[in-house]
N, CA, C and O of each residue as an XYZ file, in Angstrom:
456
protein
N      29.855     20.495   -155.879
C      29.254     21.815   -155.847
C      29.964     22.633   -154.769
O      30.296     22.134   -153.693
N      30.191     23.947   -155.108
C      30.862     24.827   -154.386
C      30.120     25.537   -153.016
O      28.910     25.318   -152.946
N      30.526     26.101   -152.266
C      29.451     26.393   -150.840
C      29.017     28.023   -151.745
O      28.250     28.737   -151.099
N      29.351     28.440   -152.779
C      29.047     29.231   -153.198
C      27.314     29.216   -153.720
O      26.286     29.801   -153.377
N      27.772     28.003   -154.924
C      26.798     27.388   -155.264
C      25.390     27.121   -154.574
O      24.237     27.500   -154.780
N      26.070     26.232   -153.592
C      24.941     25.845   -152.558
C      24.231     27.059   -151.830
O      23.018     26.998   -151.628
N      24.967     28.160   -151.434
C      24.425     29.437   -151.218
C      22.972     29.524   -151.808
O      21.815     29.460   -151.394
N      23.547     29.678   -152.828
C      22.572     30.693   -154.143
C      21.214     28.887   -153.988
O      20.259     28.747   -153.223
N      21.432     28.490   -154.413
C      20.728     27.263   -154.125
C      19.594     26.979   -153.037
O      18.496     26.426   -153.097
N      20.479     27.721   -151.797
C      19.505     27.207   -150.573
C      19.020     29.475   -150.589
O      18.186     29.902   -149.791
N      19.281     29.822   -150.953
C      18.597     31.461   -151.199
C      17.280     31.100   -151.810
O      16.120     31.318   -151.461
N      17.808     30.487   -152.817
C      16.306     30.192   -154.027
C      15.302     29.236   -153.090
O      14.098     29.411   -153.280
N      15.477     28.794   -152.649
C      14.444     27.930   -151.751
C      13.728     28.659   -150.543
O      12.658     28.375   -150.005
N      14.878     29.975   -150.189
C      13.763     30.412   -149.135
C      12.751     31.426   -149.916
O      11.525     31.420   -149.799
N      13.411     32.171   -150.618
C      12.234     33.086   -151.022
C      11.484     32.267   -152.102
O      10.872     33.105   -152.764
N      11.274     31.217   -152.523
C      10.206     30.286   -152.959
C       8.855     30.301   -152.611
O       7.936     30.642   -153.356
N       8.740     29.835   -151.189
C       7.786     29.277   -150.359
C       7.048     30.946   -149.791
O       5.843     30.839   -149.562
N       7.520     32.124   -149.600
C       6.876     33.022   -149.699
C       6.753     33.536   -150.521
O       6.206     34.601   -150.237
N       7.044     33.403   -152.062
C       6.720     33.516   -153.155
C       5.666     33.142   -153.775
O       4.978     33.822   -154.536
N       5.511     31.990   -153.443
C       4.240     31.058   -154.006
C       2.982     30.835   -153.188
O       1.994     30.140   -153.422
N       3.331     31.712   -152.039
C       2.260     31.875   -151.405
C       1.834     33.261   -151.540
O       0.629     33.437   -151.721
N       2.693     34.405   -151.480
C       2.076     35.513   -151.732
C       0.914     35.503   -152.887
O      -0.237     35.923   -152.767
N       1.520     34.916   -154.026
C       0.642     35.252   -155.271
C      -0.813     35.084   -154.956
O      -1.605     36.021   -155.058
N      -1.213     33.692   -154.511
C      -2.423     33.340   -153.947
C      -3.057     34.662   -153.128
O      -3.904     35.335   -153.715
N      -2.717     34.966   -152.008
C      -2.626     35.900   -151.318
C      -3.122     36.909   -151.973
O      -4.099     37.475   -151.483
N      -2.627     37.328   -153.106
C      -2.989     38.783   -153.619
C      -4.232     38.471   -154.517
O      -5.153     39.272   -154.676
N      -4.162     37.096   -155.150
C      -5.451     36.950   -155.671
C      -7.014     36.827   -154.352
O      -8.178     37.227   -154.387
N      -6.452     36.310   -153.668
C      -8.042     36.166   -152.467
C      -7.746     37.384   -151.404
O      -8.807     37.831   -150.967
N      -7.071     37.763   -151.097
C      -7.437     38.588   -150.025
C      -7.238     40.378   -150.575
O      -7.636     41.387   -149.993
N      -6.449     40.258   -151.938
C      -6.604     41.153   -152.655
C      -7.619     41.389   -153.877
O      -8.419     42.313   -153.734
N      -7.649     40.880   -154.688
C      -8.533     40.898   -155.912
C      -9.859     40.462   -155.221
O     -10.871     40.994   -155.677
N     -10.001     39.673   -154.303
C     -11.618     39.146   -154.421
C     -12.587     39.539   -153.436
O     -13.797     39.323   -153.382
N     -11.664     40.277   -152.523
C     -12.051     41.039   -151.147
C     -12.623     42.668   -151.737
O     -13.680     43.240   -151.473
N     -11.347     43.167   -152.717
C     -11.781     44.066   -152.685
C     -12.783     44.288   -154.081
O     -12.599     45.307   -154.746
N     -13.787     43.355   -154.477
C     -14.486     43.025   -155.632
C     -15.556     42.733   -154.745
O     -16.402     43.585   -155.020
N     -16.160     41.752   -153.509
C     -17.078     41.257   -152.766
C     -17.272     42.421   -151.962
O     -18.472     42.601   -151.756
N     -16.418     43.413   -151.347
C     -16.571     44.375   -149.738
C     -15.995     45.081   -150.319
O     -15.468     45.227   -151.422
N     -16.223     45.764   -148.992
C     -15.607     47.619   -149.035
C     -14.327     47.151   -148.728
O     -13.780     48.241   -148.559
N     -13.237     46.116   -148.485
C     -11.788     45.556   -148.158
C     -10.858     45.973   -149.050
O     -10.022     45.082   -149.202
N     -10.574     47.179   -149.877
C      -9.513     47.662   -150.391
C      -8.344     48.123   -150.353
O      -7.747     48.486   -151.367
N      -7.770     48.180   -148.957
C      -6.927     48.735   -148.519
C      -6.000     47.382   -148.449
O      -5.122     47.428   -147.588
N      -6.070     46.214   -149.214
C      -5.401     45.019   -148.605
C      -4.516     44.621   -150.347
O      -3.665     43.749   -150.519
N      -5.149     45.698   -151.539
C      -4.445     45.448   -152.296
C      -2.899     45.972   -152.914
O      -2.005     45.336   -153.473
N      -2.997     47.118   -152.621
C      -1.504     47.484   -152.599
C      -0.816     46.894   -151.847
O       0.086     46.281   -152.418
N      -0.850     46.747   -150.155
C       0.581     46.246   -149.966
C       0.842     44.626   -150.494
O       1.943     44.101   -150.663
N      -0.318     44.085   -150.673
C       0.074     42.965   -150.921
C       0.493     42.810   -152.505
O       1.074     41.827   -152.964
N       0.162     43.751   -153.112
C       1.166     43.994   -154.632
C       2.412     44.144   -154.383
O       3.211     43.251   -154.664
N       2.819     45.383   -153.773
C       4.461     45.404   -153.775
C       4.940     44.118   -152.596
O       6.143     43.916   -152.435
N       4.303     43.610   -152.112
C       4.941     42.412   -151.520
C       5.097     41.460   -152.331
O       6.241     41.043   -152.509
N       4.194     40.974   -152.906
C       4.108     39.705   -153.623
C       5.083     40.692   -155.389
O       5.803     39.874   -155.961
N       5.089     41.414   -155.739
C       6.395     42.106   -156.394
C       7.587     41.770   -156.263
O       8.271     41.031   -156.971
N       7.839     42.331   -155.332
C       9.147     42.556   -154.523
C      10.064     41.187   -154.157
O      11.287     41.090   -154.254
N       9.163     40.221   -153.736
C       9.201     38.764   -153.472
C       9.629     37.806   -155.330
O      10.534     37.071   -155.725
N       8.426     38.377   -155.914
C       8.921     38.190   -157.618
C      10.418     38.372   -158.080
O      11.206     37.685   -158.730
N      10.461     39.585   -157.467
C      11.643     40.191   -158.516
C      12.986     39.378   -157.631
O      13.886     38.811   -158.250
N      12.941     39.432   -156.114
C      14.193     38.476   -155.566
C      14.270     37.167   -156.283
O      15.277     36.761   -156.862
N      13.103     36.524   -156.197
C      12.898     35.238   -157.047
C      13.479     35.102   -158.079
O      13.763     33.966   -158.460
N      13.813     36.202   -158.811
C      13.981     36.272   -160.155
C      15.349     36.291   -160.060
O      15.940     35.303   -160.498
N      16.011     37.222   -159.571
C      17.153     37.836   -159.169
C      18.048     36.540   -158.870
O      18.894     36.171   -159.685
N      17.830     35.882   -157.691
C      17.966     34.905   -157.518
C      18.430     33.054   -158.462
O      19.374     32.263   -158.478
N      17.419     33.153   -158.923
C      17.237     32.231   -160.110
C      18.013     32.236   -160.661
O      18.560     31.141   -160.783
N      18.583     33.316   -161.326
C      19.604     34.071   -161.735
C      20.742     33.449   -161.430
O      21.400     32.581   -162.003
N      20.852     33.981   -160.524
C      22.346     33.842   -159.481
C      22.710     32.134   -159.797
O      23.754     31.709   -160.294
N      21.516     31.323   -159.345
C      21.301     29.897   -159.633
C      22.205     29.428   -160.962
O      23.328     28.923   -160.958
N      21.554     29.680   -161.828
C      21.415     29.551   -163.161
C      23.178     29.913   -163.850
O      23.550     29.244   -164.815
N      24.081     30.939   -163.278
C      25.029     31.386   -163.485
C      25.993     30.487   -162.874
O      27.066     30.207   -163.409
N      25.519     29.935   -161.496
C      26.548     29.033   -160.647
C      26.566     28.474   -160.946
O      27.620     28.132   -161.485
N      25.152     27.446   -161.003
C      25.318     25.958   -161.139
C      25.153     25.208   -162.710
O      24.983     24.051   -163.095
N      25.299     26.485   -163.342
C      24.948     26.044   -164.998
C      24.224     25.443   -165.391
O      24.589     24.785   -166.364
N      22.847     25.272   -164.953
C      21.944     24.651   -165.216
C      21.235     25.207   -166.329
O      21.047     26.424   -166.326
N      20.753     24.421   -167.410
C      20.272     24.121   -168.691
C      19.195     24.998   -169.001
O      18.478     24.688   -168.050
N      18.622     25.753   -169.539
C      18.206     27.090   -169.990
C      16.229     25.741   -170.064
O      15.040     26.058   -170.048
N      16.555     25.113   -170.098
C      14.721     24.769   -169.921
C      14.440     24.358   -168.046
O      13.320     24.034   -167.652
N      15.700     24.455   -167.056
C      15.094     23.953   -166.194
C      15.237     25.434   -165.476
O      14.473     25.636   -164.532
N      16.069     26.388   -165.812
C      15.959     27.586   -165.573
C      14.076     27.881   -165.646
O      13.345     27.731   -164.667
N      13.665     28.253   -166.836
C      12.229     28.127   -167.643
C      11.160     27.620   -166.716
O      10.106     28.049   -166.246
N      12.040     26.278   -166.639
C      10.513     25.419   -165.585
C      10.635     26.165   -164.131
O       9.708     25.750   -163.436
N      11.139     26.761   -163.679
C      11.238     27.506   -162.275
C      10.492     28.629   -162.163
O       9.834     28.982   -161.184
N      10.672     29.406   -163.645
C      10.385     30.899   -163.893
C       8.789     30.037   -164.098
O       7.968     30.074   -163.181
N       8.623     29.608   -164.842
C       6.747     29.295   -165.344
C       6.113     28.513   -163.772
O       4.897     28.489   -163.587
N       6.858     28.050   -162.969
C       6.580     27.789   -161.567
C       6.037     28.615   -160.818
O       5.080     28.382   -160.079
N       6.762     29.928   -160.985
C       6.717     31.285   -160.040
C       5.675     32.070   -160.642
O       5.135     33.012   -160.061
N       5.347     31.633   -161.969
C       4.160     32.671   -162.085
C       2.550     31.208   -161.839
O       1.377     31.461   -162.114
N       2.719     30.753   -161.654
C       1.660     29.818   -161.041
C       1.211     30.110   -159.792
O       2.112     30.469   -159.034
N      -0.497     30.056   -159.060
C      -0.480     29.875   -157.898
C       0.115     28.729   -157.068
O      -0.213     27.548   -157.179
N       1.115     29.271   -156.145
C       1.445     27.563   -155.739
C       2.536     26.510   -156.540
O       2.884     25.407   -156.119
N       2.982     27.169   -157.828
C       3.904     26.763   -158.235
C       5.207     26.652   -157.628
O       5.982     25.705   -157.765
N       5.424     27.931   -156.795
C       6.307     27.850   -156.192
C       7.010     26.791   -155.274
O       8.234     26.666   -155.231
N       5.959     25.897   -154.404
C       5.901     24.895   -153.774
C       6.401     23.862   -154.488
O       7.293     23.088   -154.139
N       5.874     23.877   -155.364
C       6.240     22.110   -156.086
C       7.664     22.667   -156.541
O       8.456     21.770   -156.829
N       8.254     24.261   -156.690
C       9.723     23.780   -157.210
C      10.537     24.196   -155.591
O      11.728     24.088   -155.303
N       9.735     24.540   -154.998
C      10.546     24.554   -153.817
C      11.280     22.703   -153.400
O      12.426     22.320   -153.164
N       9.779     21.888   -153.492
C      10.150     20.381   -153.406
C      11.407     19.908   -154.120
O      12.199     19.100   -153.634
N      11.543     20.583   -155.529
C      12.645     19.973   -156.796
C      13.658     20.615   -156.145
O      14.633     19.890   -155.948
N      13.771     21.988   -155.657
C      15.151     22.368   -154.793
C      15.496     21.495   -153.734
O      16.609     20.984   -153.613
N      14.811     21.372   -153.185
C      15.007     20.517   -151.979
C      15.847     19.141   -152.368
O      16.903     18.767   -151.856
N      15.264     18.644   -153.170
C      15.679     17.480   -153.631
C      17.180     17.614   -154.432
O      18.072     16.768   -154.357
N      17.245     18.868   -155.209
C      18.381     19.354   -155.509
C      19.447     19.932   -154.526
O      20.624     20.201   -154.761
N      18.798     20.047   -153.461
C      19.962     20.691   -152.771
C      20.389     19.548   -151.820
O      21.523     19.573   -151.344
N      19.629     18.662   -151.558
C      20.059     16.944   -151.278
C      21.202     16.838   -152.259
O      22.345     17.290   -152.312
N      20.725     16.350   -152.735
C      21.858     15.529   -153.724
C      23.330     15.967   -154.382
O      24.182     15.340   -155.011
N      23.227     17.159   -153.992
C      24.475     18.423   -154.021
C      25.620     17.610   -152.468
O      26.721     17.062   -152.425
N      24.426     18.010   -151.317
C      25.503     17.799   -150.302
C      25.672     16.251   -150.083
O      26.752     16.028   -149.537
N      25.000     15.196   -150.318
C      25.129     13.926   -150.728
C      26.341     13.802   -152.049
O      26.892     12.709   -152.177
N      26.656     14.738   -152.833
C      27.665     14.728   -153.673
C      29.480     15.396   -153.301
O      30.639     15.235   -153.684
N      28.501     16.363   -152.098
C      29.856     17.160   -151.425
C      30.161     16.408   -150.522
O      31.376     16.424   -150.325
N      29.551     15.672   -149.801
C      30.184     14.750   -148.846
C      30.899     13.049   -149.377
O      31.409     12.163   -148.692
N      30.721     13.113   -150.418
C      31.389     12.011   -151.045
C      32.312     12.055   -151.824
O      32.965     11.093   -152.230
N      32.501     13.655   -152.216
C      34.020     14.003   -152.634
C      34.868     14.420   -151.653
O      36.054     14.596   -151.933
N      34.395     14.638   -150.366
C      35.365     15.201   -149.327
C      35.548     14.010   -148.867
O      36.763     13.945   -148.678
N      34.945     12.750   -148.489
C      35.121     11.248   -148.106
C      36.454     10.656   -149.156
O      37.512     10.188   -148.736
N      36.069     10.824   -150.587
C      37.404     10.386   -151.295
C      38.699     11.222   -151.375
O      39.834     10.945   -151.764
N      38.164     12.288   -150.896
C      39.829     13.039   -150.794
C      40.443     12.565   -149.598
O      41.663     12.506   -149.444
N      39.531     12.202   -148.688
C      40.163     11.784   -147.340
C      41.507     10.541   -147.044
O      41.903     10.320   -145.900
């Protein structure tokens, strides 16, 4: 894997984890606050945040998906991740694990070129 690659790779992992937490976020401290109390002022910004956070995600994924040529259903399982509460997390874990085994793969082709 290219440091290009790995880029886009370790990108997708950070905006993950505030991804998959915003959503939550906009459901309880947005939708249910301002349904229980007078607390309305907490749903817009946390829309265009948890938005904005979406659409990098997306953007991103993207970028992923173009580098590392990965297979149009595990693309899918990322995107149906991100619209989950908390989905985000469990594919943040599968990046993680993916982005292991990348530099566990880059360091064992730079070992045999050696």
């Amino acid at each position: 894997m290219d440091i290009k690659t790995a880029s886009a790779l370790h990108r997708l992992r950070l905006v993950s984890v505030p991804e998959a937490l915003s959503f939550p976020a906009l459901l309880i401290f947005g939708s249910l606050l301002s349904r229980i109390s007078d607390i309305d002022y907490l749903m817009m910004p946390l829309g265009i945040l948890h938005g904005f956070l979406f659409v990098v995600y997306a953007v991103f994924l993207l970028d992923v998906w173009n580098r590392a040529k990965w297979p149009f259903k595990k693309v899918l399982l990322f995107f149906v991740l991100a619209m989950l509460p908390f989905g985000g997390l469990y594919g943040d874990k599968l990046l993680k694990r993916e982005e292991a085994d990348s530099v566990i793969a880059a360091r064992a082709r730079v070992a045999a070129d050696a």
